[in-house]
N, C-alpha and C positions, 0 to 999 in steps of 0.2 A: 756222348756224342758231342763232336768241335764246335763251338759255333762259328766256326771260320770257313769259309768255303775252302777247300782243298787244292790241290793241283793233283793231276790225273796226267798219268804219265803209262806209253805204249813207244818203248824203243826213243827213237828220235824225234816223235811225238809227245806233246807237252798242253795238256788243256793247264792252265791258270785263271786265275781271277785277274781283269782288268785294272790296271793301276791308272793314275795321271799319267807317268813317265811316256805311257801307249799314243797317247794323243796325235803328238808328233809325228809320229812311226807311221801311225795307219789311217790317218784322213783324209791325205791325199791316197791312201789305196782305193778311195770310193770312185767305183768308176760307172760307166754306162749301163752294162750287165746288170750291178748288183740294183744299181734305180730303177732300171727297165722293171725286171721282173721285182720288187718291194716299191714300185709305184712312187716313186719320191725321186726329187729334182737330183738332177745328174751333176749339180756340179756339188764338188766338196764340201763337207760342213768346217766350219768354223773353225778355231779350236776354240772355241766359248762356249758352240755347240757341241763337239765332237765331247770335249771334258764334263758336260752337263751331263750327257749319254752316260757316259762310264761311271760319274755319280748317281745316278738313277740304279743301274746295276747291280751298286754296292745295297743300296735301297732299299730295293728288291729282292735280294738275298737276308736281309736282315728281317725282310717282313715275313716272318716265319716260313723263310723257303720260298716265297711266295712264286720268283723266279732265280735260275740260273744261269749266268752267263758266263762262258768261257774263252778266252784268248787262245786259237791254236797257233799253237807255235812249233815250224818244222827247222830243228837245227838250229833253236835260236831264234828264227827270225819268225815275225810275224806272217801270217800265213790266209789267218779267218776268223771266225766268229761264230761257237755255237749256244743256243741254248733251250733249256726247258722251265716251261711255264705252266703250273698246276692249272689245270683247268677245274678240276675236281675233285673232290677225293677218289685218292691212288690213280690218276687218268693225266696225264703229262705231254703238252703238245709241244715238237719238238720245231727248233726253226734254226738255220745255218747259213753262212756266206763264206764261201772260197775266192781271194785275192787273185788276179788274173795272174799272177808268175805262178800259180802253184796250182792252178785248173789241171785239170787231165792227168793228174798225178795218182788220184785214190785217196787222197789224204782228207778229203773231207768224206768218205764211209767210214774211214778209219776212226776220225773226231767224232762222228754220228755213235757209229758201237763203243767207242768208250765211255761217250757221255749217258750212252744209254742203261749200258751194262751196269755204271755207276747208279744212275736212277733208279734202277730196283733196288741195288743192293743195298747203297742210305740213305735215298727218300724214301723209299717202301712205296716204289709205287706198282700197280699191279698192270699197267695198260702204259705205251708210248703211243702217241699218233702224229701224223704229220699231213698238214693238205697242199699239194702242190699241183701247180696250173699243167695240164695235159703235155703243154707244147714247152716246157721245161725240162727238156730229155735228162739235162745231165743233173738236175735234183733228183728225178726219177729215179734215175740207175741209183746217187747216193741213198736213197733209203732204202731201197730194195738190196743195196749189198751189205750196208747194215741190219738187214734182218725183218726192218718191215714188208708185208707182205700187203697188196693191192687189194681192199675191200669194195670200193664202188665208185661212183662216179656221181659228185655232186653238179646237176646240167644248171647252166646260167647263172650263177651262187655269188660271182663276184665281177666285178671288174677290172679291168685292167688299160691304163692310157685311154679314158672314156670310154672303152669296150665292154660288151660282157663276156665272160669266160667260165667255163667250166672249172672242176675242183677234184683231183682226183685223191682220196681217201686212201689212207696206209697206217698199218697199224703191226705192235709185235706186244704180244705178251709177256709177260714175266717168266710164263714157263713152257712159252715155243723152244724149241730146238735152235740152239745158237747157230749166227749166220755161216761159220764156219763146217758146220758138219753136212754129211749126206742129207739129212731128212731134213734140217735149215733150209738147205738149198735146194731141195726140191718142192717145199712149204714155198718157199720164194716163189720157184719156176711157177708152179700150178697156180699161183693169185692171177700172175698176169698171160699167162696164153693165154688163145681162142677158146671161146667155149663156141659149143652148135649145139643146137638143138638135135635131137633125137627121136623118131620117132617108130611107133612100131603099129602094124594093122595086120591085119588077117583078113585072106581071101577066101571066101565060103561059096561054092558054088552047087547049084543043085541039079538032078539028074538032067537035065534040058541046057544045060550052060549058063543060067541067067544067076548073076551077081548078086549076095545080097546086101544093100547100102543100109546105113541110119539117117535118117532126117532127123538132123541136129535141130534146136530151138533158137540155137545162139548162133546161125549163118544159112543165107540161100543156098548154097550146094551140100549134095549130099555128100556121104563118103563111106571109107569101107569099118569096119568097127575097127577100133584100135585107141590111140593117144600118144601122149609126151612117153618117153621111159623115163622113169623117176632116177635121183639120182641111183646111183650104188645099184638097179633093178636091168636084170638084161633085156633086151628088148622084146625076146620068147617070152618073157614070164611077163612082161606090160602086156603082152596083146590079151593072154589068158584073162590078166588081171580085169583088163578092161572088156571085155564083153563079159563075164563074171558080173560085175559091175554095173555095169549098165542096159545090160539083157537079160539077167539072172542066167545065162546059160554056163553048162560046165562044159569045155571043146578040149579036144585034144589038136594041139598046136605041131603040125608038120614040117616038114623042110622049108628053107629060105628059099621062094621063089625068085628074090632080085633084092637089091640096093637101089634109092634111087637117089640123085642126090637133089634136091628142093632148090629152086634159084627164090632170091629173097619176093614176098608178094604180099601186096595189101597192107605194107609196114611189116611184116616178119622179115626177118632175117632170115640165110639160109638156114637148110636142115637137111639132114641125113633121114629117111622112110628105109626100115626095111619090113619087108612081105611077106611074112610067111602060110604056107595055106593050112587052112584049118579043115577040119573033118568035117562035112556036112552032116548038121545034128539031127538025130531022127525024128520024123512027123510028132513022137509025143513031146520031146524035150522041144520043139517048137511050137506046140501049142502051151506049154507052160512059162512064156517069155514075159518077162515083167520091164518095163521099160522105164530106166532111170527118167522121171517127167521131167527131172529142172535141166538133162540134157538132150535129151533121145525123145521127140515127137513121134517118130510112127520109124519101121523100117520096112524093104522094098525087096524085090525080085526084080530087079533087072535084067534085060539082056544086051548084050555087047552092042548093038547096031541100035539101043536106044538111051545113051548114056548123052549124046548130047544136048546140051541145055540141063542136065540137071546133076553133072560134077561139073567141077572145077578144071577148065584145061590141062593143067597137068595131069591132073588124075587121066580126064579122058585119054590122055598121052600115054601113059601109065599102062593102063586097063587093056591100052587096044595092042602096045607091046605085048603085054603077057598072053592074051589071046593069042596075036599071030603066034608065039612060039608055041605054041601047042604042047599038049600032055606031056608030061615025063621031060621037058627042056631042063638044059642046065641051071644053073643058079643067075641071071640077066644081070649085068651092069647097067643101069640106067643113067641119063644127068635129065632131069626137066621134064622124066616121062620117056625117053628118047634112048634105045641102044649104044652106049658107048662105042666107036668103032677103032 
């Protein structure tokens, strides 16, 4: 293995090692952009300083790898600046700057996957990551089309122009699916859409119409047996799961009575409920009910004309739809409790 740092070449793409000769070149390319977001004075560095920079670099690469910095060069010309910095063994965080003539071009994803592709291959490193501020679109998209995919959200972590700011967390493996292929790019897509929550309940009702609810431990309103669906779990097999669980009852899980869709409350976000009713279990399988104690305090017979004050608005919203539509109804659209119209 060289002890030289290499040049990394993709077509008309060109990473390099930083020379002196560069000084000149690209100290005046430090512009507003690149200070804004790397928090440092907007006007040019030196070349006393700019040349110190690029000796550090050289430094830096000597202390066993310690960091990487690379010159992109598109055509010749100076372009950017990327590199990778061992945080840890085999864990390498990556950091980059695209010159305003050559923004909006792609040429710094293009600089990101090579320098990265490179860093598995002869650093050995087994992990890249990168943190960049939320409201940083166009780094965002760079690492995401290089291959990193969107792990979380570090809230108030750093600042920014006296500000605090958020951190958003990105990360690619050494042996995810490169950013070029189908499963890359759908590894990519899935970090960053929406997630919702999901959730699934079961309507039990008994021969007189009245509902049966759990009085949770952990919230004043009651509600219908059910919970979150876990990931990769449909939401038929949560509801079984979870009164299973938490009632020791075994029920057979019927048709989807409705969708509803949840509007965000009490700090949750939204969510998607769906309903499905469940087989009223018989007087013995209900006298054998064992009630999860660290969730489930007592459960209840309700009837429809006495739910309020003791769910949750929505629910009662919820609850009083499904009633009006009466036996054998279609499958209910709901938003907020409320018939879709």
């Amino acid at each position: 293995m060289s002890d030289e740092q290499p040049a990394l070449h993709d077509g008309d793409l060109r990473l390099r090692p930083w020379t002196a000769a560069d000084v000149e070149a690209t100290r005046l390319l430090h512009d507003a952009e690149i200070a804004h977001w790397f928090d440092v004075d907007a006007t040019p560095p030196t070349s006393e300083h700019h040349r110190s920079w690029v000796e550090r670099t050289h430094a830096e690469w000597s202390d066993s790898r310690a960091k990487a910095t690379f010159l992109v060069e598109w055509r010749g010309e100076p372009a950017g600046s990327v590199d990778v910095r061992r945080r840890s063994d085999g864990v390498g965080v990556l950091s980059w700057i695209t010159y305003a003539p050559y923004r909006g071009r792609g040429l710094a994803s293009r600089a990101v996957r090579l320098l990265v592709d490179w860093a598995f291959a002869d650093l050995g490193l087994r992990r890249v990551e990168a943190e960049v501020n939320p409201l940083n679109r166009a780094s965002l998209r760079t690492a995401l089309r290089a291959g990193l995919r969107r792990e979380g959200l570090l809230r108030g972590n750093t600042t920014l122009g006296g500000e605090v700011h958020d951190t958003v967390v990105l990360g690619r493996l050494a042996g995810d699916p490169a950013p070029g292929t189908r499963e890359g790019f759908t590894a990519m897509l899935d970090s960053v859409l929406p997630t919702k929550r999901v959730i699934g309940q079961g309507l039990i009702r008994d021969a007189a119409g009245a509902v049966l609810l759990c009085e949770p431990v952990y919230k004043r309103d009651w509600d219908l047996p059910g919970g979150v669906v876990d990931p990769g779990e449909p939401p038929r097999e949560c509801v079984a799961r979870e009164i299973r669980e938490e009632l020791a009852l075994e029920v057979t899980v019927g048709r989807l009575l409705a969708t509803n869709w949840l509007a965000p409350w009490l700090g949750w976000g939204d969510a998607v409920l769906f309903v499905y009713e469940v087989e009223t279990p018989t007087a013995a399988a209900l006298a054998r009910v064992r009630l999860l104690e660290r969730e489930i305090r007592a459960m209840h017979w309700v009837a429809p004309h006495e739910l309020g004050g003791r769910v949750a608005p929505y629910n009662e919203r919820m609850l009083t739809s499904l009633a009006a539509a009466g036996e054998g109804h279609a499958t209910l659209e709901l938003a907020d409790g409320l018939p879709v119209r």
